[in-house]
NUMI-855323 format. One line per 2 residues: number of its first residue (from 0); their letters; for each residue x, y, z of N, C-alpha, C, O. Coordinates in pm, whole numbers. Last residue first. Layout:
BEGIN
NUM> a> X:Y:Z:X:Y:Z:X:Y:Z:X:Y:Z  ...
***
This chain:
BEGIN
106> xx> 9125:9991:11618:9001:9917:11687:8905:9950:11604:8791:9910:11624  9442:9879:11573:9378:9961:11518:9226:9909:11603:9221:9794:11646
104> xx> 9847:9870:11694:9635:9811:11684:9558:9938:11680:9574:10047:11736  10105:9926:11541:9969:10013:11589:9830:9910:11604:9737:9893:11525
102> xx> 10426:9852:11527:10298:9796:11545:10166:9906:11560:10205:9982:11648  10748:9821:11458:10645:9939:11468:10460:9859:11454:10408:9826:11347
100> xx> 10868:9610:11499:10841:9661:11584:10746:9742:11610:10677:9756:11711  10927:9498:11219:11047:9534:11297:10983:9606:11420:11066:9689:11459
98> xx> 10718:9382:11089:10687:9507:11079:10800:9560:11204:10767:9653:11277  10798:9131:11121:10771:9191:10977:10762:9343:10968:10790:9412:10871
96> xx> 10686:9061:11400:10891:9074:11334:10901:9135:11175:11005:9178:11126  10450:9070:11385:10536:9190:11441:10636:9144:11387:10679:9219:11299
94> xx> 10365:8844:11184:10366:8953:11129:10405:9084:11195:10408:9190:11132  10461:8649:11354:10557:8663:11215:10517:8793:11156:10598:8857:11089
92> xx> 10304:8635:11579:10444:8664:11581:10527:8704:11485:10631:8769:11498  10080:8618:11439:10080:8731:11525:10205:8731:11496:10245:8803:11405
90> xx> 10132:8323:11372:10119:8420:11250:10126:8577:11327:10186:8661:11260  10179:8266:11620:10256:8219:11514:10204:8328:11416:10276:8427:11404
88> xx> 9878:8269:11764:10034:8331:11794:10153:8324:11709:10241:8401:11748  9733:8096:11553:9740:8196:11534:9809:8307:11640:9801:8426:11609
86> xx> 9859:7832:11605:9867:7855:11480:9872:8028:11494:9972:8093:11463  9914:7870:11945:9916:7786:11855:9933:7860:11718:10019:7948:11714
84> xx> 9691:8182:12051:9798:8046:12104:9813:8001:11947:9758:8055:11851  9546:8452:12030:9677:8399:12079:9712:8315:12131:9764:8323:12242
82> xx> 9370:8402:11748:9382:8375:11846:9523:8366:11899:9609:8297:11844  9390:8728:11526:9389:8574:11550:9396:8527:11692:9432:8615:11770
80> xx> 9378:8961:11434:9286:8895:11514:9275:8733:11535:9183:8653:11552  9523:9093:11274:9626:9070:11386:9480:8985:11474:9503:8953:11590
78> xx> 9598:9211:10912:9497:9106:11050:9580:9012:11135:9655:8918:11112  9801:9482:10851:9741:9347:10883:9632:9308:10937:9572:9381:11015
76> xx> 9943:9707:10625:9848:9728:10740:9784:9572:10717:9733:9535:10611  10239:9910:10569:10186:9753:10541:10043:9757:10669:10054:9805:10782
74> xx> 10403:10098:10362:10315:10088:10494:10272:10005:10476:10246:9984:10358  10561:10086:10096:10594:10133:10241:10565:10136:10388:10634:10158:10487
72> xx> 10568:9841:9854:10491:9886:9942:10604:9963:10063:10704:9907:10107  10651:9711:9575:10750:9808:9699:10655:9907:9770:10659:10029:9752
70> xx> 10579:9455:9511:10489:9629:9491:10590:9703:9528:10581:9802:9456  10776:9315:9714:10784:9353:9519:10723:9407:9475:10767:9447:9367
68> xx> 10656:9343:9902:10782:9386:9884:10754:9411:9738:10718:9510:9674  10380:9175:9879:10413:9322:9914:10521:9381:9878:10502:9485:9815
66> xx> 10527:8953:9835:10447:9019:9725:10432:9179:9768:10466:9278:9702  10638:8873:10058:10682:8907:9994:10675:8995:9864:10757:9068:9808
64> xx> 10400:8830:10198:10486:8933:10278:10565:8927:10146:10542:9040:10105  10276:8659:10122:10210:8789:10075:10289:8863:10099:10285:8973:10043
62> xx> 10438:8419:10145:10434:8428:9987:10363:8596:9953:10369:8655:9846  10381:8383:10389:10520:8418:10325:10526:8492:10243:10585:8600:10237
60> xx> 10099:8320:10413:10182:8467:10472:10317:8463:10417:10363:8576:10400  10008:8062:10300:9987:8214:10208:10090:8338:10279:10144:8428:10214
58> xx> 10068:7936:10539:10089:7876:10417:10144:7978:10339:10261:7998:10310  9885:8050:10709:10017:8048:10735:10088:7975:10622:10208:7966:10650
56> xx> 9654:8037:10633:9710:8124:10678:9830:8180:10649:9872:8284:10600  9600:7723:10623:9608:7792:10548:9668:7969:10518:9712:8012:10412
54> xx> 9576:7709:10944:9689:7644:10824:9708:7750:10703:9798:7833:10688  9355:7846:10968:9475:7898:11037:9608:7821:10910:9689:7869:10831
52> xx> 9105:7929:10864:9184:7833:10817:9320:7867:10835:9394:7909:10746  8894:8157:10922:8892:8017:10991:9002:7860:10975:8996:7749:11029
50> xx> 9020:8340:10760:9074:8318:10894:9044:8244:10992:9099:8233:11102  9153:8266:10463:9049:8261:10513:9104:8244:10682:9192:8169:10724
48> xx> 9406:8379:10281:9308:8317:10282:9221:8324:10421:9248:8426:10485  9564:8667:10221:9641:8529:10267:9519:8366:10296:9568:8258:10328
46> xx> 9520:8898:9987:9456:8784:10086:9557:8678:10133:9623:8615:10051  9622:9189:9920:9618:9079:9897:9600:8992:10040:9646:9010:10153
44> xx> 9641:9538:9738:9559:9432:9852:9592:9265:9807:9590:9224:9691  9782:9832:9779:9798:9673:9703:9706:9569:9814:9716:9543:9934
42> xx> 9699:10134:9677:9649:10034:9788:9695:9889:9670:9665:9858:9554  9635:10299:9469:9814:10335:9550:9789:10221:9667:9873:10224:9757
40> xx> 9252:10353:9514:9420:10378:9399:9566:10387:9527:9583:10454:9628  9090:10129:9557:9166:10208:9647:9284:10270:9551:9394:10218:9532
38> xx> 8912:9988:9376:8860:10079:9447:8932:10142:9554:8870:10205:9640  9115:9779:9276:9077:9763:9397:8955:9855:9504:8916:9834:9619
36> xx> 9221:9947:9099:9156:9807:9086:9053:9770:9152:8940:9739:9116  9405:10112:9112:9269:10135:9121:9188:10066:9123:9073:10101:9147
34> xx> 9644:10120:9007:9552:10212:8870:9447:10182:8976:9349:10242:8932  9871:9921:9106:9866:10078:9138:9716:10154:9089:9687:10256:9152
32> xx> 9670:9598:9045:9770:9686:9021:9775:9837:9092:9666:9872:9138  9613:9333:9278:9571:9453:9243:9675:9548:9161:9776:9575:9226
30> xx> 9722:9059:9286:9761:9156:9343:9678:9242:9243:9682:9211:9124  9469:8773:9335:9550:8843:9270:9598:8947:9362:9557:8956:9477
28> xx> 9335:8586:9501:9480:8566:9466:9525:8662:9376:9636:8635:9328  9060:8666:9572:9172:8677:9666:9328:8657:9648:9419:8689:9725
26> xx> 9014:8938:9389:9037:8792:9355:9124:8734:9470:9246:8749:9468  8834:9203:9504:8979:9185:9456:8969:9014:9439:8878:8974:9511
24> xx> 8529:9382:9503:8637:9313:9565:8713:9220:9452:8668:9178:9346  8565:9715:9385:8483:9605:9375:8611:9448:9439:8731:9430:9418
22> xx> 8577:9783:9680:8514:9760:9591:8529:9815:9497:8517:9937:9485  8647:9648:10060:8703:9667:9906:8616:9683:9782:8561:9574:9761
20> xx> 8537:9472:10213:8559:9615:10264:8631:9680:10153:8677:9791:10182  8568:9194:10164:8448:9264:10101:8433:9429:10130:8344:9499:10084
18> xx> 8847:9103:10261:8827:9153:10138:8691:9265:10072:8693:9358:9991  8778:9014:10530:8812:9137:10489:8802:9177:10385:8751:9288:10373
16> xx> 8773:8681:10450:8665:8771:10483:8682:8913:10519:8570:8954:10550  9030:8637:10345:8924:8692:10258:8819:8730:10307:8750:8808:10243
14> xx> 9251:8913:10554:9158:8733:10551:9080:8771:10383:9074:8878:10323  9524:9063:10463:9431:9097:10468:9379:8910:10462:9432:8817:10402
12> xx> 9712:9362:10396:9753:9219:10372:9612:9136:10477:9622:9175:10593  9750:9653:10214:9684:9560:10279:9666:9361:10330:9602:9270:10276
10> xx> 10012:9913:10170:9977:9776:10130:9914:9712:10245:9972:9702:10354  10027:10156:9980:9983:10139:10112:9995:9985:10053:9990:9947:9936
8> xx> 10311:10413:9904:10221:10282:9874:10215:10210:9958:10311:10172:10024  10304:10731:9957:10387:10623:10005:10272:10493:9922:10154:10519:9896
6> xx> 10249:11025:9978:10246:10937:9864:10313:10850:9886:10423:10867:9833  10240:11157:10180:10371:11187:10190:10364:11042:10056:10462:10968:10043
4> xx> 9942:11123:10252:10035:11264:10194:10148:11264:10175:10193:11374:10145  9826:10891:10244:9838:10977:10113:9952:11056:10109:10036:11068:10020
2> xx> 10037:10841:10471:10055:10778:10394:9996:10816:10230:10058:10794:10126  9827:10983:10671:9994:10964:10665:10038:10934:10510:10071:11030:10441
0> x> 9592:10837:10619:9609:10975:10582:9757:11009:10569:9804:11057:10466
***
């Protein structure tokens, strides 16, 4: 709601099994344009892949964190459900230093 009102561009960074909360759902590799694509107008959605595939994960998170940027997204909203050890403390970790601190878990 924040974020309609003060018209900021939301950006979702997101498993493909999240994706289906989207409709009509998104190609996990594309970026969605501004127009709506996505069944979210001003929402950039993009998949980092699958969250049984920690590797994989972490492969794709660079490459989304950046894609975001270049939407010039303002609010960035993640999947933080990974396990905390190993692969998926690592991706936890990379996506608080991404977000310089400001964190909210959502339930």
């Amino acid at each position: 709601a924040e974020a309609k009102s003060r018209r900021q561009r939301l950006g979702l960074l997101l498993c493909d099994e999240d994706l289906s909360h989207f409709k009509p759902s998104p190609s996990p590799t594309s970026v969605p344009s501004d127009h709506g694509e996505n069944g979210c107008e001003g929402v950039v959605v993009i998949s980092i892949g699958s969250s049984a595939d920690l590797s994989q994960s972490c492969h794709n998170l660079y490459a989304g964190l950046r894609r975001l940027d270049q939407a010039g997204v303002e609010l960035s909203v993640g999947h933080l459900a990974w396990p905390a050890e190993g692969l998926g403390l690592a991706l936890r970790d990379r996506l608080c230093r991404a977000a310089e601190g400001q964190v909210t878990a959502l339930s």
